[in-house]
C-alpha positions as CSV (number, residue, x, y, z in Angstrom):
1,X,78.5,35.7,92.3
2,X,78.0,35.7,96.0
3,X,75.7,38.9,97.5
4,X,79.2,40.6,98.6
5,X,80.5,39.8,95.1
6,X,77.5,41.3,93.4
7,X,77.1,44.4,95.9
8,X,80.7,45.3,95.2
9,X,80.5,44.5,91.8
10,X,77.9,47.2,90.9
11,X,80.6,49.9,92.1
12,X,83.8,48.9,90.8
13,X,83.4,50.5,87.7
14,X,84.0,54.3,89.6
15,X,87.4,52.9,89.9
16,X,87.8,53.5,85.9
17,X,86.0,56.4,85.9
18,X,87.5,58.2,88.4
19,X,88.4,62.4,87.6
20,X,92.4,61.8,87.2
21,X,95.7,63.9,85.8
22,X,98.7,63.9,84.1
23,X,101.2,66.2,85.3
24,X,101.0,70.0,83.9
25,X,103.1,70.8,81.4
26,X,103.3,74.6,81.2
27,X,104.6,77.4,78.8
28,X,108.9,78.5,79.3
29,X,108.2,81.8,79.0
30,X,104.2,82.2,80.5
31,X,104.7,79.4,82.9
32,X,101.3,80.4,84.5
33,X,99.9,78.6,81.3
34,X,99.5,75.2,81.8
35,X,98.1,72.2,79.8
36,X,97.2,69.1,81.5
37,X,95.7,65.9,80.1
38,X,92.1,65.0,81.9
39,X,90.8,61.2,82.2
40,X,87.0,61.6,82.8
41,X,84.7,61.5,82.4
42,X,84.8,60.1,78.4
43,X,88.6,60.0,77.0
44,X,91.2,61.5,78.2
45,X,91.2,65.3,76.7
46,X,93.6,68.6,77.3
47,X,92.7,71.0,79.5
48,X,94.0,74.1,80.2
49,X,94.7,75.5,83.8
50,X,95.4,79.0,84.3
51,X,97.7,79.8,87.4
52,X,96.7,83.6,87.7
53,X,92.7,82.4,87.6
54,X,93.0,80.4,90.3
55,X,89.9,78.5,88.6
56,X,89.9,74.6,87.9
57,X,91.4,73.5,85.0
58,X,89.0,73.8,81.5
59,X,88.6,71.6,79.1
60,X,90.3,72.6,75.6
61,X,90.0,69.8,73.0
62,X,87.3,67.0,72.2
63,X,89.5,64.3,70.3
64,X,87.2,61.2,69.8
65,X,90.4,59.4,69.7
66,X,91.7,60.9,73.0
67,X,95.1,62.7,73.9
68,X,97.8,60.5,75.4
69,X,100.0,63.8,76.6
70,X,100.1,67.5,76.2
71,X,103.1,70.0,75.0
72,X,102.9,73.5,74.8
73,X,105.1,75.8,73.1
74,X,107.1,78.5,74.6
75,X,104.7,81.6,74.9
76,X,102.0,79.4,75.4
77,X,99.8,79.8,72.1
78,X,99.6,76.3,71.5
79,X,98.3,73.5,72.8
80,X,99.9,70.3,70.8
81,X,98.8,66.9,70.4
82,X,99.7,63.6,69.0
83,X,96.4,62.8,67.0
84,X,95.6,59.1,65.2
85,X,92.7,56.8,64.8
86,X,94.3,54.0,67.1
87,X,96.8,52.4,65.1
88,X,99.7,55.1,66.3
89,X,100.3,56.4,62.9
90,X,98.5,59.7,62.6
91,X,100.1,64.1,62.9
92,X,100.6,66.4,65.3
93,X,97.5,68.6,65.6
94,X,97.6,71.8,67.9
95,X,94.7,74.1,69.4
96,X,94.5,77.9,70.5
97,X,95.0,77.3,73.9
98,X,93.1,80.7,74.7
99,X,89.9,79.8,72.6
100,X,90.0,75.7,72.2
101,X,89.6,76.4,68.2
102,X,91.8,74.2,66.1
103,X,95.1,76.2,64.6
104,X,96.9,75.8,61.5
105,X,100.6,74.8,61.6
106,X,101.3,72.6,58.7
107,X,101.7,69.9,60.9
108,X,98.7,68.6,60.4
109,X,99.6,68.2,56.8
110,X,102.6,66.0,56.9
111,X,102.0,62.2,56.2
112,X,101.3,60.3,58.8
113,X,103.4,58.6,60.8
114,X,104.6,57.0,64.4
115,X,105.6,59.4,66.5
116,X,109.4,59.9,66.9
117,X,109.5,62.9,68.7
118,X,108.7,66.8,68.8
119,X,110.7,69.9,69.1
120,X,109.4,73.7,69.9
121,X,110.8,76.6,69.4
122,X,109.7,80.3,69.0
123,X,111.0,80.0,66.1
124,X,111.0,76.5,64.4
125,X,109.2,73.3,64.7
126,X,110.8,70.2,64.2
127,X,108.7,66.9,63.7
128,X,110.1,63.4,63.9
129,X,107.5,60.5,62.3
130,X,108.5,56.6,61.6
131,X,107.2,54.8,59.0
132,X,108.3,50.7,59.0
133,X,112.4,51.6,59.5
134,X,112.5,54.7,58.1
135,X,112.8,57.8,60.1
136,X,111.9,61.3,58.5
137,X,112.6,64.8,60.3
138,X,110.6,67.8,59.6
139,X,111.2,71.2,60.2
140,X,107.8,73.2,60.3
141,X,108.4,77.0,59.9
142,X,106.9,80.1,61.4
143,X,104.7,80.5,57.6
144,X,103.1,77.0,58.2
145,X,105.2,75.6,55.6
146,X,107.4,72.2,56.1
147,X,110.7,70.9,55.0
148,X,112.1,67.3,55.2
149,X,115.5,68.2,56.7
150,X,117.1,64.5,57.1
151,X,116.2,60.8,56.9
152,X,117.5,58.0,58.4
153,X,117.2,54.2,57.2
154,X,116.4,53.2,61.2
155,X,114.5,53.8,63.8
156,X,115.1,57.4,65.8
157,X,113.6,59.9,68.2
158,X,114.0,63.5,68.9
159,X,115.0,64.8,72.2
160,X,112.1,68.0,73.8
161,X,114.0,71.1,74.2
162,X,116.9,72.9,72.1
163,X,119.3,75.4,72.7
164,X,119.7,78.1,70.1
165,X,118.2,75.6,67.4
166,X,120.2,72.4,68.3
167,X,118.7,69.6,68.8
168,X,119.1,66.2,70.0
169,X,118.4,62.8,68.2
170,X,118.6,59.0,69.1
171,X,119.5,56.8,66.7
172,X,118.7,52.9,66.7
173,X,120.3,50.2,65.9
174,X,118.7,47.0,64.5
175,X,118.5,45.5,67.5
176,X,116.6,48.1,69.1
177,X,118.9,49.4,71.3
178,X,120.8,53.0,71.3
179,X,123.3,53.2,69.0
180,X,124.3,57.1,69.1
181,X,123.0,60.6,69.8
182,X,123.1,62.9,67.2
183,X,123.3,66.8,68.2
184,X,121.7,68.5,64.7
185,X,120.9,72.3,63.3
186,X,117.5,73.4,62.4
187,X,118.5,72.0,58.3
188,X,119.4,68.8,59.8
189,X,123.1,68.8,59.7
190,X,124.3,66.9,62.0
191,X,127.1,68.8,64.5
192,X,128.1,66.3,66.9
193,X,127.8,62.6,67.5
194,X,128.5,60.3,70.3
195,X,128.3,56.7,70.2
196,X,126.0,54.7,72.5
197,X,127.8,52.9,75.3
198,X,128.2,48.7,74.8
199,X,125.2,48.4,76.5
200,X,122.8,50.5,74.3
201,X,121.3,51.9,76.6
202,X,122.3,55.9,76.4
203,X,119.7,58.4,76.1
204,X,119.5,62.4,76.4
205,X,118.0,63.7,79.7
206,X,118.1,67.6,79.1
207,X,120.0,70.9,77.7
208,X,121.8,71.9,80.9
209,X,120.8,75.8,81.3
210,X,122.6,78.7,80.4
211,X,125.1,76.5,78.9
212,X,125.4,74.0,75.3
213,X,125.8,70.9,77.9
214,X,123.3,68.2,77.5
215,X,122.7,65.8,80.7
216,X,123.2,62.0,79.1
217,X,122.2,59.2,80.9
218,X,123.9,55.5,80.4
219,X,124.5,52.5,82.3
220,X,127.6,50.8,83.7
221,X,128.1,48.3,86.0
222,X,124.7,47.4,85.4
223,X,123.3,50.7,87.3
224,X,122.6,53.8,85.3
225,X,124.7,56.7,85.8
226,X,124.4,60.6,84.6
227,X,127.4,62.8,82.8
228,X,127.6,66.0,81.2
229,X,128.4,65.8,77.9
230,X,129.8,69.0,75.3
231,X,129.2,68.4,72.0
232,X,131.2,71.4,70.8
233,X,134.7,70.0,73.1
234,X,133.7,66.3,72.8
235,X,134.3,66.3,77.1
236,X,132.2,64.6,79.1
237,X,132.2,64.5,82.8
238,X,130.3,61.5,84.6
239,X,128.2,62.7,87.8
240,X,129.1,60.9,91.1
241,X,125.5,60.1,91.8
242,X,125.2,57.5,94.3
243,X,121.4,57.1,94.0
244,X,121.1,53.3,92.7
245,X,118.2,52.6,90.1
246,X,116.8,53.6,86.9
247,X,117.2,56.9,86.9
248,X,115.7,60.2,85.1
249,X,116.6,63.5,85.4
250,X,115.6,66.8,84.6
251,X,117.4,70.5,85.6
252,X,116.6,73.1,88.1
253,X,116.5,76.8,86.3
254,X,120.1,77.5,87.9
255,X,121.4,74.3,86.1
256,X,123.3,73.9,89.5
257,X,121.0,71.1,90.4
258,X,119.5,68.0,89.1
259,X,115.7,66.9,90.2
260,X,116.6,62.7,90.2
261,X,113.7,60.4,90.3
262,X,115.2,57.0,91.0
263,X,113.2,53.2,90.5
264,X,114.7,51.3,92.5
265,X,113.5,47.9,93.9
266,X,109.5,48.8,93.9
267,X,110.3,52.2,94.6
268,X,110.0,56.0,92.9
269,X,111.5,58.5,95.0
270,X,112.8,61.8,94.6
271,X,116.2,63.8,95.1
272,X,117.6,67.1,94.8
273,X,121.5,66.8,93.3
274,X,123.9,69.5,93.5
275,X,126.2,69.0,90.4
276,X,129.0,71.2,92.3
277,X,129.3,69.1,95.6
278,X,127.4,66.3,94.7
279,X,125.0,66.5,97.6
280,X,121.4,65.1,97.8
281,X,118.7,65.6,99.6
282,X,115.2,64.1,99.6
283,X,112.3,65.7,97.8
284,X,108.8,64.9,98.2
285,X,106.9,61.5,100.1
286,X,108.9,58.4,100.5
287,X,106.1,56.0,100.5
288,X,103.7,55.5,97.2
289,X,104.8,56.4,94.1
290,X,106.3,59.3,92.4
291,X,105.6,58.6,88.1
292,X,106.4,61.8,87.1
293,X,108.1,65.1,88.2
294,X,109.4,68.5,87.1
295,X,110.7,71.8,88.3
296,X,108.7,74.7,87.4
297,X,111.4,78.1,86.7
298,X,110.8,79.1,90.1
299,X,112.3,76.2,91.2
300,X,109.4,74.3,92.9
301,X,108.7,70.5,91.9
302,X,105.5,69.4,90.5
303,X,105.3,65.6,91.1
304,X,102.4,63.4,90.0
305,X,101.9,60.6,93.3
306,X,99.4,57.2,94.2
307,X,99.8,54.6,96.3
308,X,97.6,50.7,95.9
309,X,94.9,52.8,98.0
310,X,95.1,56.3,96.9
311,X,94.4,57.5,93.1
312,X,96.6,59.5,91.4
313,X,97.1,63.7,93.0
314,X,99.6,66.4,91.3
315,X,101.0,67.8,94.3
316,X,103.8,70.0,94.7
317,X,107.3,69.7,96.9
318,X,105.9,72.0,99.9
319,X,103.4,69.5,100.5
320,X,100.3,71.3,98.5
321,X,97.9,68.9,96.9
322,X,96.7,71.2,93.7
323,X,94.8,68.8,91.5
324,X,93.2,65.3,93.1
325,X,91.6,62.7,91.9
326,X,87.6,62.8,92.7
327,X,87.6,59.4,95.3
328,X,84.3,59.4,96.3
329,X,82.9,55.8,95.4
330,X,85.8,54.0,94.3
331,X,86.2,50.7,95.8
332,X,88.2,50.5,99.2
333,X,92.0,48.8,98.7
334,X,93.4,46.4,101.3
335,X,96.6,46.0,102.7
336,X,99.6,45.9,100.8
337,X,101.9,42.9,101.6
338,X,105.8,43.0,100.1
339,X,107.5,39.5,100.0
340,X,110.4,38.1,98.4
341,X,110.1,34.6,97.2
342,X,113.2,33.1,97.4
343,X,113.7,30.7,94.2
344,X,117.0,28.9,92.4
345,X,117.6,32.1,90.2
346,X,117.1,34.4,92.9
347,X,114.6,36.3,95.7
348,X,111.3,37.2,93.6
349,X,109.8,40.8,94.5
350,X,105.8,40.6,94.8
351,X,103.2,42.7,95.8
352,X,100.4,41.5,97.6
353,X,96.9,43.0,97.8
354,X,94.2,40.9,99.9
355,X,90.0,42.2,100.7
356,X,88.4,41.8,103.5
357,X,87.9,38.7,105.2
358,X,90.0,35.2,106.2
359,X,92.5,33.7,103.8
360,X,93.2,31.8,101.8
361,X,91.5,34.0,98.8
362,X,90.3,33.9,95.2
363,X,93.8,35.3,93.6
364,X,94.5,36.8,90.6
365,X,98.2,36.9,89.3
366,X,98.3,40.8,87.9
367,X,101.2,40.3,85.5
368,X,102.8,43.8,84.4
369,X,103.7,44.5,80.4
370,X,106.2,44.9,79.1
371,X,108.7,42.8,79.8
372,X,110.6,46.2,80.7
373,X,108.7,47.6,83.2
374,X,108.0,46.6,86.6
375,X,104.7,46.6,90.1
376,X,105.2,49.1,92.6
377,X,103.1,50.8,95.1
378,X,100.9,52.8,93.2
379,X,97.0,53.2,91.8
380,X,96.0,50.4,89.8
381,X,92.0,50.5,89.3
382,X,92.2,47.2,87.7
383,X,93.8,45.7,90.8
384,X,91.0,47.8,92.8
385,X,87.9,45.9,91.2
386,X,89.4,42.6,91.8
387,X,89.8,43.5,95.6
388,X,86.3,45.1,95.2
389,X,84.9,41.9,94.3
390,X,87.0,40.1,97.4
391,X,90.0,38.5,94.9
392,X,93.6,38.8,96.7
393,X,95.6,40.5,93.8
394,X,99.3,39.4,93.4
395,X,101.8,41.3,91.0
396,X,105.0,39.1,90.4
397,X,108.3,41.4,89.8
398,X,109.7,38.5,87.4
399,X,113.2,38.2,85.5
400,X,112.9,40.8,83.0
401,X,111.4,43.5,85.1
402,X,113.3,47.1,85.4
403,X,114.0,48.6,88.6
404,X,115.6,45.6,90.1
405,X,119.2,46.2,88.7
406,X,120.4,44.9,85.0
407,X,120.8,41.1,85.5
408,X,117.8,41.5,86.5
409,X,116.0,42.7,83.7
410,X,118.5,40.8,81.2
411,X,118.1,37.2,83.1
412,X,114.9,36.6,80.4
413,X,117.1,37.1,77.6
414,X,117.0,34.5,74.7
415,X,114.4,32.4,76.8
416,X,111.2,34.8,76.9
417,X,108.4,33.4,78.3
418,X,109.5,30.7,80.3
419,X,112.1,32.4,82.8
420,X,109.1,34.8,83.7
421,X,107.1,31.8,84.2
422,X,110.0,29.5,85.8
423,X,109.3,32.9,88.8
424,X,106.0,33.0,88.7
425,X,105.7,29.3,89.8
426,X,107.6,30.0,92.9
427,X,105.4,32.3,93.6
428,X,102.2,30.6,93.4
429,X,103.3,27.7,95.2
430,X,104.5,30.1,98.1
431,X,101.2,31.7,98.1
432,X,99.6,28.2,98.5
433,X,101.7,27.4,101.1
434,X,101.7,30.0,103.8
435,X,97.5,30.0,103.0
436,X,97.6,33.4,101.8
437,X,96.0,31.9,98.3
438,X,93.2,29.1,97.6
439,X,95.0,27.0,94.9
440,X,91.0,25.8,93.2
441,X,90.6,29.5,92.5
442,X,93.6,31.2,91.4
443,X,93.3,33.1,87.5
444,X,96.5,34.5,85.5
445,X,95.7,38.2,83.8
446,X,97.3,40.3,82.2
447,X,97.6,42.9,79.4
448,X,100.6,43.4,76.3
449,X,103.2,41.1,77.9
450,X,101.2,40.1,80.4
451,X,98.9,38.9,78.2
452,X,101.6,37.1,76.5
453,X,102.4,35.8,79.6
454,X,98.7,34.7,80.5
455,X,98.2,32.8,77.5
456,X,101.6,31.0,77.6
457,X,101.3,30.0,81.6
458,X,97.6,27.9,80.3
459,X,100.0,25.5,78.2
460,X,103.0,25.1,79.7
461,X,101.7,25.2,83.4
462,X,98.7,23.6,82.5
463,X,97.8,22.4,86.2
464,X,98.2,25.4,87.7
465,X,95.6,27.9,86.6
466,X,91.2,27.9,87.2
467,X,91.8,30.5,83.9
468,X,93.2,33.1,82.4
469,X,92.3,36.6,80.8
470,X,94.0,38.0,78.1
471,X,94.2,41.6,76.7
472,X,96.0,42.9,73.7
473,X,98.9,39.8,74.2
474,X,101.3,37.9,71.8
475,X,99.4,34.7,71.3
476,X,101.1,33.3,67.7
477,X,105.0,35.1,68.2
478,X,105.8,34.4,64.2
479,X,103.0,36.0,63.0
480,X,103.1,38.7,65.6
481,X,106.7,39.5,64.5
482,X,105.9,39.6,60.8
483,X,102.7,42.1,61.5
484,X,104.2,43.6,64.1
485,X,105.9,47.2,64.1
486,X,109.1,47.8,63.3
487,X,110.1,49.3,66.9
488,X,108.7,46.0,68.1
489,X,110.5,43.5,65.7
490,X,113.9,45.7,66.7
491,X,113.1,44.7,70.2
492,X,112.0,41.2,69.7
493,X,115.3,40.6,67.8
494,X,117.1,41.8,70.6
495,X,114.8,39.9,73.3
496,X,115.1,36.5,71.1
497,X,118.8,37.0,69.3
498,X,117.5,37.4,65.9
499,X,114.0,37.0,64.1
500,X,112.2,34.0,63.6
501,X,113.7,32.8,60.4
502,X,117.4,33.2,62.3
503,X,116.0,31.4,65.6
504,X,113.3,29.9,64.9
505,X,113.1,27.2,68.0
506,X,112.9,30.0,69.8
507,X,110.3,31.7,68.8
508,X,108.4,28.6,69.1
509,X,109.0,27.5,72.4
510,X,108.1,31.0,73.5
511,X,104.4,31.0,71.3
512,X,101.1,30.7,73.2
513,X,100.3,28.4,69.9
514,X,102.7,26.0,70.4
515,X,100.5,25.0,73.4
516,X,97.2,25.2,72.6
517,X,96.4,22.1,72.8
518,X,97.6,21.7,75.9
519,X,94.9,24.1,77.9
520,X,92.7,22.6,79.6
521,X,90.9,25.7,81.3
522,X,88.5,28.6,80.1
523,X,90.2,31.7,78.5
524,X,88.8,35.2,78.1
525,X,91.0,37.0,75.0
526,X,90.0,40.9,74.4
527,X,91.9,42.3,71.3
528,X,92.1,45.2,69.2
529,X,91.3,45.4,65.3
530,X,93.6,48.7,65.5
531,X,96.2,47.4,67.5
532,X,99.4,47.9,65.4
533,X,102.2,46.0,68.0
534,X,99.8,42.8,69.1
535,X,97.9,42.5,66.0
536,X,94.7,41.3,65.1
537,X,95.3,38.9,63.1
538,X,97.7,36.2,65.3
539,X,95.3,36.6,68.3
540,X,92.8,34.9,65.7
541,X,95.0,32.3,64.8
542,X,95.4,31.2,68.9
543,X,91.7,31.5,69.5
544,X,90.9,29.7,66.5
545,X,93.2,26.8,67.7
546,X,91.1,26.1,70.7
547,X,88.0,26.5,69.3
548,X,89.3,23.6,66.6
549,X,89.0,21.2,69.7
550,X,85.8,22.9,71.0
551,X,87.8,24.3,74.0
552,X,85.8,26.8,76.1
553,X,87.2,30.4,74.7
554,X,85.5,34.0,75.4
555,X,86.8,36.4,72.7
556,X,86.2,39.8,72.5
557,X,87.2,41.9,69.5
558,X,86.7,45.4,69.1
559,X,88.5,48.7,67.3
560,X,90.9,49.8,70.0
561,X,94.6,49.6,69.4
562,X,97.0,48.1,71.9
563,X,95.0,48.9,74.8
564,X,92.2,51.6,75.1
565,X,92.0,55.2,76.4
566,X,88.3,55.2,76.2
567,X,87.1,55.1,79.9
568,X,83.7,53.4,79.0
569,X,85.5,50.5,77.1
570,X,87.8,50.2,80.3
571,X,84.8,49.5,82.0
572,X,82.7,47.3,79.3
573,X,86.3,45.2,79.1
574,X,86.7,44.7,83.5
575,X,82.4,43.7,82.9
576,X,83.6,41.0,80.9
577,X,86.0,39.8,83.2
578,X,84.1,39.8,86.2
579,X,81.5,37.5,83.8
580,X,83.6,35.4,82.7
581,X,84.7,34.7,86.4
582,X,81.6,34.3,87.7
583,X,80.6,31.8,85.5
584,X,84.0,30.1,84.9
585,X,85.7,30.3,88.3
586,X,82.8,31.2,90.6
């Protein structure tokens, strides 16, 4: 490393550890009882944050394994939580939210399984878990007891929220897409049904208030739109929304207005939607990023926001920061630079991050998971420690990303992999080009499907890459499908057309494997023993190919699952990476 590398180097670890939030959740009927989900100093942990106290928010639980999100139940006894060792198959475990002490509520003593949802009520609990296709539904009473209630040979979720003991449930097809919502009593009989659109892709938003309408969201025309739907009449009544963009939705206490958070094109913005006139007006900043967002029953709006050079603050819609990140130390973030690549399938959206100093830079291609998912402006501490250490940082919104409309997001259909990569070319010769990038020092990263990604670009763009780093990806695709979890083989059947004994020249065109002897440049792989959706076993198979032909590999195995909530591996994992570099790439 050069002095500046190794100066910046020794703080860009405050990045990961960084005091952050989730948004609050907080109690219906004691919504001064909050719960919020706390990143440092260890795991992330609950906390509880009193609204009358006016004190900081306490810490509640201690979960080795960490808590992913919060719920709380009505009157605000509980403090709920997904708990499992790292392989996503665990129970819903809750706390006293007063004392911290753990409580009984025969959750805890259900099977294990994925988590497929959660319902509260004052007077029931309903429990969704997924083991391999099969969905069971649980219905938890008030005497700790529990009932199965309904099973279903696929894939489904429960809806939050009910109204007077309804509930809602997605159902799945094979393909992984939506194939209805089920509206269901607190035994499980079901009371209303309507099938998904063509598309698949209908969901339930929320129980309007004061009334037994539920807010559905589906898409048409390639946009999503929003429409009241009663399960009792069968009417529904589309919304004539004109913001454009994934949308999600959620109800003011009236249930005369919808809080809209709409992705669209690199942006997450905000919008208050009268369902009477169908007027909008803007709610909150319209630069950074808005992830998350609700309205409290007094009608304000909580939103969570960051920006490429600002952690992550819950602030609320008057313009009140209540709970910030802790900045000091973390490593300063460059300018942020949008371009448009123009390329035969279409303009490319990237986001461009560059240090200090004269171009061209040391870049590293960020590549986002996935595939449906997309870069915006918002707080990355990954992309921070590169800039730290003086790499440019470039995040490619590639065919198969959301927020850019659905031909978009559907143009990597049946050709995974290689459409992504066909756009990521572009990009890196453009970047070349106009001397933003230095083409002897430019790396390929990701994590999930970026990792995927990583690992594929080293053998079928062989000439283009100093390395690549891969966390948690697809390397061998037929073995990943057969280990893989059902959810995942749902979706890889729908990404691919079928599974790999229906298309099988797909699935091999689209494995890192089918290229490894192709590489010709270091690799850094970090996997999980735990991880149940890129498993253990195919990243073995990939780094075992190279090292067959002696091929300079870095592997890292630990017992994460698909990715780590543990703030100290987070930082052993980016050590590794700047190591590898150093020595690799210089």
């Amino acid at each position: 490393m050069s002095d500046r590398e190794s100066s910046t180097a020794a703080a860009w670890h405050k990045n990961f550890r960084l005091e952050s939030w989730s948004l609050p959740v907080w109690a219906a009927e004691q919504p001064e009882r909050c719960l919020v989900v706390g990143t440092a100093p260890g795991t992330p942990q609950l906390f509880r944050w009193d609204q009358r106290a006016g004190s900081p928010p306490e810490q509640l639980t201690n979960a080795q394994e960490g808590v992913r999100h919060a719920c709380l139940d009505p009157q605000g006894r509980l403090a709920w939580w997904f708990s499992h060792p790292g392989d996503e198959l665990g129970v819903w475990r809750a706390a006293d939210y007063e004392t911290g002490r753990p409580a009984t509520t025969g959750c805890e003593t259900v099977k294990a399984g994925r988590d497929s949802g959660l319902v509260l009520t004052n007077e029931v609990t309903v429990v969704a878990l997924s083991r391999g296709r099969t969905t069971t539904l649980y219905r938890v009473d008030s005497d700790h007891t529990w009932h199965v209630i309904g099973r279903r040979d696929h894939l489904a979720r429960l809806s939050p929220g009910a109204v007077e003991g309804r509930f809602c449930l997605t159902e799945f097809a094979d393909d992984g897409r939506v194939a209805a919502l089920e509206v269901l009593d607190p035994d499980g009989q079901t009371l209303a049904r309507l099938a998904a659109g063509a598309d698949g892709d209908t969901s339930c938003m929320a129980w309007r208030p004061g009334t037994g309408q539920l807010l559905v969201r589906n898409r048409r025309g390639g946009h999503h739109e929003l429409s009241l739907w009663d399960p009792e009449t069968d009417d529904r009544l589309v919304l004539p929304v004109r913001q454009r963009g994934d949308l999600a939705a959620s109800w003011y206490p009236s249930g005369s207005h919808l809080l809209i958070r709409a992705a669209h094109e690199g942006q997450s913005l905000l919008g208050k939607y009268n369902v009477l006139t169908g007027e909008s007006v803007p709610v909150g900043p319209r630069t950074g990023t808005i992830d998350t967002a609700a309205v409290r029953p007094d009608g304000a709006v909580w939103y969570r926001w960051s920006s490429a050079s600002t952690p992550p603050q819950i602030s609320a819609d008057g313009g009140q920061t209540l709970l910030k990140s802790r900045q000091s130390g973390h490593a300063a973030v460059g300018g942020l630079e949008r371009l448009s690549v123009r390329t035969p399938h279409g303009d490319v959206p990237v986001l461009c991050l560059s240090p200090e100093g004269t171009p061209p830079f040391a870049t590293v291609f960020l590549l986002h998971g996935g595939p449906a998912l997309h870069d915006r402006d918002e707080w990355n501490p990954v992309a921070a420690s590169f800039l730290g250490a003086g790499w440019a940082v470039a995040q490619v919104n590639y065919r198969g990303s959301t927020g850019f409309g659905q031909p978009w997001m559907d143009a990597a259909l049946r050709d995974p992999g290689h459409a992504e990569l066909a756009d990521i070319a572009e990009v890196r010769l453009e970047l070349i080009m106009s001397g933003r990038a230095d083409a002897t020092r430019l790396v390929v990263c990701g994590s999930s499907w970026g990792g995927y990604l990583a690992l594929l670009a080293l053998g079928v763009q062989p000439d283009a890459w100093s390395g690549a780093i891969a966390e948690a990806p697809i390397a061998d695709y037929a073995t990943a499908y057969e280990e893989e979890l059902e959810a995942a083989k749902a979706f890889d059947r729908y990404l691919f057309g079928g599974s790999p004994s229906e298309v099988p020249d797909r699935y091999h065109r689209a494995s890192p494997l089918s290229y490894a002897s192709l590489v010709q440049v270091p690799v850094l792989v970090i996997a999980g023993r735990n991880d149940p959706g890129c498993t253990v076993g195919q990243v073995r198979n990939y780094v075992g190919a190279l090292r067959s032909r002696d091929h300079p590999v870095e592997y890292h195995e630990c017992d994460m699952g698909h990715g780590t909530p543990v703030v100290a591996e987070k930082v052993e994992h980016q050590a590794l990476i700047f190591s590898f570099l150093s020595r690799w790439v210089g």
